[in-house]
N, C-alpha and C positions, 0 to 999 in steps of 0.2 A: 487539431487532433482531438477525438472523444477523450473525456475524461471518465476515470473507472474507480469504482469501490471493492476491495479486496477485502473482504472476512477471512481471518485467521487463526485457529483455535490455538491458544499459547498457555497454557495452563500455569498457573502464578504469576501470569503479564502484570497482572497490578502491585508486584509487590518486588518485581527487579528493580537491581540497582543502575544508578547511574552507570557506572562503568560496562554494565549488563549492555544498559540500551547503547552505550556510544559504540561498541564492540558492533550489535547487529548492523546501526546504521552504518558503521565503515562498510561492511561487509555488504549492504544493500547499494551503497554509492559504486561500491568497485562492480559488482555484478551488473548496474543502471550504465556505466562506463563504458562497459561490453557490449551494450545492447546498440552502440554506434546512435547516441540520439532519438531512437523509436521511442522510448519510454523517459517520463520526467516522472519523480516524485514529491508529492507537493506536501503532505503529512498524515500523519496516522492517531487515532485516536486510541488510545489504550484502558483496557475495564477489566478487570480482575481477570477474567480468561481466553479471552480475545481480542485481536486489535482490527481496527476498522481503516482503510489505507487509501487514501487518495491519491491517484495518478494520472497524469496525461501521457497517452501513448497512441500510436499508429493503432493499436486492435484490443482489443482482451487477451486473445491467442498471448499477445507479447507481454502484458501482464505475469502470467501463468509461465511464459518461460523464463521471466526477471523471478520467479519463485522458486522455478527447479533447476536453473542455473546455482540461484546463492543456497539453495536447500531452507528455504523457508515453509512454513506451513500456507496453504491455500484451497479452502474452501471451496468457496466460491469468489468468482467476478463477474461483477454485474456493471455493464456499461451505464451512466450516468445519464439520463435525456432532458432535463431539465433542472434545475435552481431553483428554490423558493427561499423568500424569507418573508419577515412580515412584512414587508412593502410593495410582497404582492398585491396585496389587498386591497393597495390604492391606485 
């Protein structure tokens, strides 16, 4: 399955609480539960007002409905086509 990058614009993301995030993520796992398998998510990178979300799923399309199913914010999603790191280079 493609994996996908989700921009989220969340305004004071860098500065909730624990409690804040474990709340979203229950609320993200039961929505991903829903989706019968089509979507995995693997983690998300949080910066003072956006988060950046990595997932494996059947499409983008199913991305986007794992966000307006749980009412999440969603940007954009951009399907994933390659991996670098610095060992590409050798």
């Amino acid at each position: 399955m493609p994996k996908c990058v989700i921009e989220r614009t969340l305004p004071g993301a860098g500065h909730m609480s624990n409690d804040e995030w474990q709340s979203i993520a229950q609320k993200s796992n039961e929505t991903i539960d829903s989706l019968a398998g089509r979507a995995q998510w693997l983690h998300s990178f949080v910066t003072d007002e956006k988060l950046y979300c990595v997932y494996i799923a059947d499409s983008a399309e199913t991305v986007a409905e794992h966000a307006k199913i749980g009412g999440f914010p969603c940007d954009k999603v951009s399907q994933v086509h390659r991996v670098i790191d610095p060992t590409t280079s050798q």
